[in-house]
N, C-alpha and C positions, 0 to 999 in steps of 0.2 A: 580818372576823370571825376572833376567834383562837381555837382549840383549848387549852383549859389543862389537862386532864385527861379520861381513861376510869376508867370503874368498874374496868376490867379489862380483859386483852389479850387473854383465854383464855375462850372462848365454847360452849357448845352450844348447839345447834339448840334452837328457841324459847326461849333466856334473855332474861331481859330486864337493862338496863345502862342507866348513867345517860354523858352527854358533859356536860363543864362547860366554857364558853366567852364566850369576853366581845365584845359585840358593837358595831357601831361607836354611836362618843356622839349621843346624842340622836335614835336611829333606834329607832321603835316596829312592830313589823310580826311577824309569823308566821314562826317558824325550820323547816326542815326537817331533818332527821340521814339524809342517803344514805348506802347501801352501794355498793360497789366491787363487778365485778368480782373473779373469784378471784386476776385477776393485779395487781390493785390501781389498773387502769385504772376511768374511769367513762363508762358510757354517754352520750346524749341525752338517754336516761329513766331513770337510778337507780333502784331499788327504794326507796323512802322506809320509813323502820324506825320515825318518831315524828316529831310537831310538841309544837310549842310555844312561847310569846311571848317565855319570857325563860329563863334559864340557871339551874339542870342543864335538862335532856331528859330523860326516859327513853324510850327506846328497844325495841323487841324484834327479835331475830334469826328469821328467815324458820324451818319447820321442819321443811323441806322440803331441807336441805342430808343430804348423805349423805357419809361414808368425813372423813377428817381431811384439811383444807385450809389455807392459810395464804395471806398475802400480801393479804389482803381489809383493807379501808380505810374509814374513815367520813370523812363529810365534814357539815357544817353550812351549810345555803343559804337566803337569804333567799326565802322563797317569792315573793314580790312584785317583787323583782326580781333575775335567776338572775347576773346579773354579782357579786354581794355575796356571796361564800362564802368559806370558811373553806381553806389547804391541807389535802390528805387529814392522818388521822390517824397516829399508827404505825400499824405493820399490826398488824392482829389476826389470833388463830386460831381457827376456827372449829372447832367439835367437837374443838378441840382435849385431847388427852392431859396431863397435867400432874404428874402424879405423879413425884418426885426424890428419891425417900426412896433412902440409902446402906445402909440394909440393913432387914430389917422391924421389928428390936427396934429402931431409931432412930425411926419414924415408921409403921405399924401402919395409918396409913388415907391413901386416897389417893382423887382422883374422876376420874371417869371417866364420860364420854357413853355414852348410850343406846346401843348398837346398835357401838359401836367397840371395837375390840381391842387389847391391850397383852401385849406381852411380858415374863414374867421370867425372870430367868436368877438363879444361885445358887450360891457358889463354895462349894467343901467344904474347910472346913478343920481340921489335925489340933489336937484339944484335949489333946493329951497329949502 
């Protein structure tokens, strides 16, 4: 099972995302989409996020994660039999922060998770 693509890297708690992956030829059977561990390891028992028979998935993230994390990883497994899975994903971040804007008259909006904090900062400079 291979990994071709995420919806996206950058996650809050209960979004949902799509994993697109191509699976082996001529195997018909139920996919699973685990989550990792925050350190990107994976359990016995993964948290499973979404089933489905054939490629994308959509997926949801648990929403119950709290404060901004990274290093979390999805993985694709043949429910039927657990030897058949995909390597982990890139990592993903969860609750993650995302906003890059270089100053606010550049870019004016920006998002931001529920319950998380972000810092700005503001350089003053002379117009005259």
């Amino acid at each position: 099972i291979t990994i071709n693509s995420l919806s996206s890297t950058n996650f809050c708690s209960g979004q949902t995302g799509t994993i697109n992956f191509t699976p082996p030829a001529g195997l018909s059977t139920t996919y699973a989409i685990q989550l990792s561990y925050s350190d990107g390891t994976f359990s016995t028992n993964p948290t499973v996020l979404g089933t489905g028979s054939s490629s994308p998935i959509t997926f949801t993230l648990p929403s119950s994660n709290s404060g901004t994390t990274s290093n979390y990883k999805l993985r694709v497994v043949d429910t039927q039999n657990s030897t058949q899975l995909s390597s982990p994903s890139a990592v993903i971040y969860f609750n993650a922060l995302t906003a890059t804007a270089q100053s606010v008259t550049e870019s004016p909006y920006a998002s931001i998770c529920q319950g998380s904090s972000i810092k700005i900062y503001s350089k003053l400079e002379d117009s005259g």
